[in-house]
C-alpha positions in Angstrom: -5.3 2.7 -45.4 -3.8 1.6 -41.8 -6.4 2.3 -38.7 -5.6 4.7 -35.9 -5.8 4.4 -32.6 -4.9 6.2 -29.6 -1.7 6.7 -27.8 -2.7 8.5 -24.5 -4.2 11.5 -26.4 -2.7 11.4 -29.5 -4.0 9.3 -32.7 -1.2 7.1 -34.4 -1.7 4.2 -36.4 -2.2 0.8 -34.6 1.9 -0.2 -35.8 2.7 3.1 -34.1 0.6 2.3 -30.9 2.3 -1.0 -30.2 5.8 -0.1 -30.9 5.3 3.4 -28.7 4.1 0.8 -25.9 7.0 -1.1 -26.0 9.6 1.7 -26.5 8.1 3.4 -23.0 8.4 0.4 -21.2 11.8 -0.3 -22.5 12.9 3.3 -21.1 11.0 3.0 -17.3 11.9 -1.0 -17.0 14.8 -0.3 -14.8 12.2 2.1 -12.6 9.2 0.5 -13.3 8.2 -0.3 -9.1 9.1 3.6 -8.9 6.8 4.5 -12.0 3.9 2.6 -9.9 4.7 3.9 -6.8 4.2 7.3 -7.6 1.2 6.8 -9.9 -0.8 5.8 -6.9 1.4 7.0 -4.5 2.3 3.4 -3.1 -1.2 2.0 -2.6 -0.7 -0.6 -6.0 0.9 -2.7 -3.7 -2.3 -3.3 -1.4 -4.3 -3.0 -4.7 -2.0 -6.3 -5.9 -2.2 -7.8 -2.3 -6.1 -7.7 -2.4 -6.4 -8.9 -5.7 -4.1 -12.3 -4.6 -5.2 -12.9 -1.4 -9.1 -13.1 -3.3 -8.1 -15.6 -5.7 -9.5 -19.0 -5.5 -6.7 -21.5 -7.0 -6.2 -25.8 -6.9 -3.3 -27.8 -6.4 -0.6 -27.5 -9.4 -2.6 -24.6 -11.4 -1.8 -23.2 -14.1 -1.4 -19.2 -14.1 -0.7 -16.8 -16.9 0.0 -13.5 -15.8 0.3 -11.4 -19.2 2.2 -8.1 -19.1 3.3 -9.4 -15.8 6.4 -6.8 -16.3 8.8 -7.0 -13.3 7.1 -9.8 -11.8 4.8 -8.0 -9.1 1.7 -10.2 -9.2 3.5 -13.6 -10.0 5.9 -13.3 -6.9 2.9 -12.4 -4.8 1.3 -15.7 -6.1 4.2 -17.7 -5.7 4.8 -16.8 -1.6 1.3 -16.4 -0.7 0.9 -20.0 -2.0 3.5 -21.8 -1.8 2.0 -24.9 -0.6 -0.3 -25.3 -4.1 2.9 -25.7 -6.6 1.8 -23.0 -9.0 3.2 -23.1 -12.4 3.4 -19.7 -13.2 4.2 -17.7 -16.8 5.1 -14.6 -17.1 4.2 -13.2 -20.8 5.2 -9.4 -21.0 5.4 -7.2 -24.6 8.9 -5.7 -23.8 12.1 -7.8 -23.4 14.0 -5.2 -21.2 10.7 -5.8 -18.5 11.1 -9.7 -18.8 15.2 -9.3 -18.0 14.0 -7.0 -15.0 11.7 -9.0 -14.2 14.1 -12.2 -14.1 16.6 -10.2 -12.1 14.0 -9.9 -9.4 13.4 -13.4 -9.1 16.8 -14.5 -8.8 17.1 -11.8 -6.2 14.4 -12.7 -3.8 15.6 -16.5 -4.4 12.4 -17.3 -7.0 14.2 -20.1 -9.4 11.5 -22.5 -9.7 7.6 -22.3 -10.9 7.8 -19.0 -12.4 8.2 -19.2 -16.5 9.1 -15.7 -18.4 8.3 -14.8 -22.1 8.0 -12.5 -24.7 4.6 -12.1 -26.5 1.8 -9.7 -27.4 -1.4 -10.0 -25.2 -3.5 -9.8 -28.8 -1.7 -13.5 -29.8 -0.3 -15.2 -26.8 2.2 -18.3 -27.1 0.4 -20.6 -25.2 -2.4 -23.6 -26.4 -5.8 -23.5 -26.5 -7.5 -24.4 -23.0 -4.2 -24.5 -21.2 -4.3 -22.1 -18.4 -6.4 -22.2 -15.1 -5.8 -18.4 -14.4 -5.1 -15.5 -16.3 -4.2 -12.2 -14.5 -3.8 -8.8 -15.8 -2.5 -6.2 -14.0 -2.4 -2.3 -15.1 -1.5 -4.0 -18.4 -4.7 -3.7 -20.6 -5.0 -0.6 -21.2 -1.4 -0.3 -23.4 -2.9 -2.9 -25.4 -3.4 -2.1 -29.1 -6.8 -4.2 -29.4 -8.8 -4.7 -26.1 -11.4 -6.8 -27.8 -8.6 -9.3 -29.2 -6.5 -9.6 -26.3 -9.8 -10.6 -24.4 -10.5 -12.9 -26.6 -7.5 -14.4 -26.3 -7.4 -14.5 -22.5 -10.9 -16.7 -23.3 -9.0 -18.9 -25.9 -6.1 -20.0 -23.4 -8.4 -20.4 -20.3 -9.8 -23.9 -19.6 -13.2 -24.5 -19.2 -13.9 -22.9 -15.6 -10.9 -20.8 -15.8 -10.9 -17.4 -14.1 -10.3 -14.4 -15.9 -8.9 -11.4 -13.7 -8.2 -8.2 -14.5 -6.5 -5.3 -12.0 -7.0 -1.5 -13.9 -7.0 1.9 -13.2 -10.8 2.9 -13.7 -12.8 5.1 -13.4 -13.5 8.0 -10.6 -17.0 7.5 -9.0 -16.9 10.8 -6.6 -16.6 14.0 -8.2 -15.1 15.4 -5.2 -12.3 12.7 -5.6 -11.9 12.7 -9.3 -10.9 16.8 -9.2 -8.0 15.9 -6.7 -7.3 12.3 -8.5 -7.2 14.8 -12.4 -4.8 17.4 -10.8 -2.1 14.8 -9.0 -2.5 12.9 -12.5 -1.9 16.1 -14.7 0.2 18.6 -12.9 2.3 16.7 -10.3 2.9 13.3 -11.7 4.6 13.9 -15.2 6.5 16.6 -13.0 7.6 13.4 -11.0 8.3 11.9 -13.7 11.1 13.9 -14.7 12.3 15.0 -11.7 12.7 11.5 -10.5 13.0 9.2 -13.8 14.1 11.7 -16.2 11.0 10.8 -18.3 7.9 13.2 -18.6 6.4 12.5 -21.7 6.2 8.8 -20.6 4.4 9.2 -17.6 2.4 11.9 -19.6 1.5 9.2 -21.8 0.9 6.8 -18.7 -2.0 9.4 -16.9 -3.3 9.7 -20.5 -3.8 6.3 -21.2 -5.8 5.8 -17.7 -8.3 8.4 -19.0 -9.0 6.6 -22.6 -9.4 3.1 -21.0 -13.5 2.1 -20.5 -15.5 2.5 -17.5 -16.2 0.0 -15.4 -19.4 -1.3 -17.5 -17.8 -0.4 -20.6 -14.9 -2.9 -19.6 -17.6 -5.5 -18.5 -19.4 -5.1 -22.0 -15.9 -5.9 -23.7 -15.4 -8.9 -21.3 -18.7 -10.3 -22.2 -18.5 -9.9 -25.6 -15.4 -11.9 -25.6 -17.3 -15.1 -24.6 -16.8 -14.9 -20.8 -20.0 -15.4 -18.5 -20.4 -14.1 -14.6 -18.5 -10.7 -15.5 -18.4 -8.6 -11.7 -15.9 -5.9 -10.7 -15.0 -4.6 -7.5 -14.0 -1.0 -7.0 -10.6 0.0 -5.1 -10.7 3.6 -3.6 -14.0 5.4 -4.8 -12.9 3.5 -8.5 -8.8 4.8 -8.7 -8.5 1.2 -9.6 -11.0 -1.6 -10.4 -10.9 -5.7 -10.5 -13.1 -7.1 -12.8 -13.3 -10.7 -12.8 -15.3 -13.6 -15.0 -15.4 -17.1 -15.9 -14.9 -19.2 -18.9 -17.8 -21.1 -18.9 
C-alpha cells in the first residue's frame, strides 16, 4: 500500500505529491519572481539579501543551492562576492525553472561559476563531502520527504559545511498572524488568478506554508539529520525564518 502525504491540504500518495510539485512549478516558471512578489508582497527580496550578506564563505567554495529555481539566491551570491570565485550549482526539481533560470543568467551577463541541474532534493547528483554550502530557499517545504532531503543536504556537505535554510515559518504574534491568514487565504489565490491565471496553484502555495514545521519542529528535523549548532533567526514576527547549522 503506497503512503500518503500532503499536498497543501489535501492527502495524495507520495508519487502524487512529487509530480503535483513539479507540474505547479512547471506552470508559474515563466512568473515565478511575480508568484514571490506577491506572496510576501516584495519583501523576499530583502529576506534573500539578509540571508547572503550573513553568509560566511572562503576563497573558491563550493555552493549548492537546491531548488534554486530562477536563480535568485545564486545571482545574489555570485555579485555580492565576486572577488571569492564561487563555484556555484544550481539543482532545481523542474526543468522549465532551470531553463528560466538559465535565461536569467545569460540576461544579467552570469556565464561563468554558476552550474544548473535537474535533481530531486531527497537524492541529489553530487558526491559525498563535496559541497562547502548548501542553501535552500522557500524550497523545503514542496519537498516529498523533509527528513531525507536533510539528510542529504548532511551527506554532500564537507566536514564544517554550512547548512542554510530560508522558509516561510511560523507567525509568533497573534495580532500579525490574523492579518498574515486573511492576505494568505482571501486575497492571494485571488492574485493569483487575476494576475497569473493560476488560483489553485497559489492555493496550493499558502497551503503548503501552513503544513511546514515550526521553527523548533524544523530544528528537531535538522538535528536529527546529523547536523550539530542548529539556530534560526526570525524575519518579520516569524513570516519567514533562517535556520542554519553545521556539519560537524
Amino acid at each position: 500500500m503506497t503512503d500518503d502525504t500532503h499536498f497543501g491540504f489535501e492527502r495524495v500518495s507520495e508519487q502524487e505529491k512529487t509530480r503535483r510539485v513539479r507540474d505547479v512549478f512547471r506552470r508559474v516558471a515563466g512568473k515565478y519572481d511575480l508568484m514571490n512578489d506577491l506572496m510576501s508582497l516584495g519583501i523576499h527580496r530583502l529576506w534573500k539579501d539578509h540571508l547572503v550578506w550573513e553568509l560566511k564563505l572562503s576563497q573558491n567554495a563550493q555552493v549548492l543551492d537546491v531548488a534554486g529555481g530562477t536563480g535568485d539566491i545564486a545571482f545574489r551570491l555570485a555579485k555580492t562576492y565576486p572577488h571569492l570565485n564561487l563555484n556555484i550549482t544550481v539543482c532545481d526539481l523542474t526543468p522549465e525553472m532551470v531553463e528560466v533560470g538559465r535565461d536569467h543568467a545569460i540576461n544579467q551577463g552570469i556565464v561563468k561559476g554558476i552550474d544548473w541541474v535537474c535533481g530531486n532534493a531527497e537524492n541529489l547528483p553530487l558526491a559525498d563531502n563535496s559541497v562547502d554550502l548548501y542553501t535552500i530557499a522557500y524550497g523545503l517545504r514542496n519537498v516529498t520527504h523533509i527528513p531525507e532531503a536533510l539528510k542529504e543536504a548532511f551527506r554532500v556537505l564537507k566536514p564544517g559545511g554550512e547548512f542554510v535554510c530560508l522558509e516561510f515559518s511560523r507567525v509568533q504574534a497573534s495580532s500579525l498572524e490574523r492579518v498574515y491568514d486573511f492576505y494568505s487565504f482571501q486575497l492571494l489565490p485571488v492574485l493569483g488568478e487575476w494576475v497569473a491565471n493560476d488560483r489553485g496553484a497559489y492555493q496550493y502555495l499558502v497551503e503548503s506554508i501552513r503544513q511546514f514545521p515550526d521553527q523548533e519542529t524544523l530544528a528537531e528535523m535538522i538535528k536529527s539529520g546529523g547536523f550539530a549548532s542548529v539556530s534560526w533567526q526570525n524575519l518579520w514576527g516569524g513570516i519567514s525564518c533562517i535556520h542554519t547549522s553545521i556539519k560537524d
